[in-house]
C-alpha positions in Angstrom: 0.0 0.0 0.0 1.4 3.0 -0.9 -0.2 6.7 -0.3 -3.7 4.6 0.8 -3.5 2.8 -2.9 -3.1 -0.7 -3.4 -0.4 -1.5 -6.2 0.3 -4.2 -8.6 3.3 -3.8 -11.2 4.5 -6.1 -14.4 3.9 -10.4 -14.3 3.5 -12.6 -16.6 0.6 -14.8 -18.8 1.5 -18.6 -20.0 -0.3 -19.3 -23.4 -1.1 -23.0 -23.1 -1.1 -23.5 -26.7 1.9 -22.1 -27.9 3.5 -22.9 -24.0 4.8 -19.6 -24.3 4.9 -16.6 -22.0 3.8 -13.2 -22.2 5.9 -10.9 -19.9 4.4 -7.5 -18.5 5.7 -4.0 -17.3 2.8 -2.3 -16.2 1.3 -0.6 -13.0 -1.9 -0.4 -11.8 -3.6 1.0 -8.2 -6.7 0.7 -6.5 -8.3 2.7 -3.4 -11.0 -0.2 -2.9 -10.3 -3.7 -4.4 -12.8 -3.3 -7.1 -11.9 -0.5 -9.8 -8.4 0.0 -11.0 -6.9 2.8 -12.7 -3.7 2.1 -14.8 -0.6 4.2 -13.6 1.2 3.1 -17.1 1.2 0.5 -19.9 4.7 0.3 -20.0 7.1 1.4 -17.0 11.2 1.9 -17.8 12.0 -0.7 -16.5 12.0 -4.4 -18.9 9.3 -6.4 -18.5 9.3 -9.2 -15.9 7.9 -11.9 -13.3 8.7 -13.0 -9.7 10.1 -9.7 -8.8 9.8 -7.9 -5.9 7.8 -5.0 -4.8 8.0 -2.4 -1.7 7.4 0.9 -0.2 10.0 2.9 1.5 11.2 6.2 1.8 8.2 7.6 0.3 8.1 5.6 -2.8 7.4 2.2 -4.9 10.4 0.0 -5.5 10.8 -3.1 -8.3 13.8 -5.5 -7.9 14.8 -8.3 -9.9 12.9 -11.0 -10.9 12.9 -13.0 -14.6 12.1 -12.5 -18.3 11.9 -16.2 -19.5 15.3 -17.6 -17.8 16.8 -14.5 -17.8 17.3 -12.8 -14.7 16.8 -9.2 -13.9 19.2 -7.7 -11.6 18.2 -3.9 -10.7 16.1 -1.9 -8.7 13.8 1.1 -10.0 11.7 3.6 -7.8 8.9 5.9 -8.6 6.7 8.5 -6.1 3.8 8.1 -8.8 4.3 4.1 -10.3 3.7 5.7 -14.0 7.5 7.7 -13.6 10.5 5.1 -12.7 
């Protein structure tokens, strides 16, 4: 929760078909649970899955996680989650 908002950020989508993966870098908040307004479609950093997210020091932060086998090693920040 970050300034009374709940955040999600980036993740991924398995086509069973094709057993391939669609990878995500976007942000999106919600005040209630039930409507959600997108912060961005596409944040600066790459897209990713099993990353990390946290508040601290008055902002959102994303570290690591993958793209396919490919790890990401960095850490981005943002007071707004559409501005990294």
């Amino acid at each position: 929760i970050f300034n009374s908002r709940i955040y999600i950020s980036g993740g991924s989508v398995l086509n069973f078909n094709t057993q391939s993966f669609t990878f995500f870098n976007d942000v999106w908040s919600t005040n209630n649970g039930a409507n959600w307004t997108r912060a961005t479609a596409a944040a600066a950093w790459e897209a990713r899955d099993s990353h990390t997210s946290a508040t601290a020091l008055g902002r959102l932060w994303v570290m690591g996680g993958f793209f396919g086998n490919f790890a990401q090693q960095d850490v981005w920040n943002s007071t707004d989650g559409a501005t990294w």
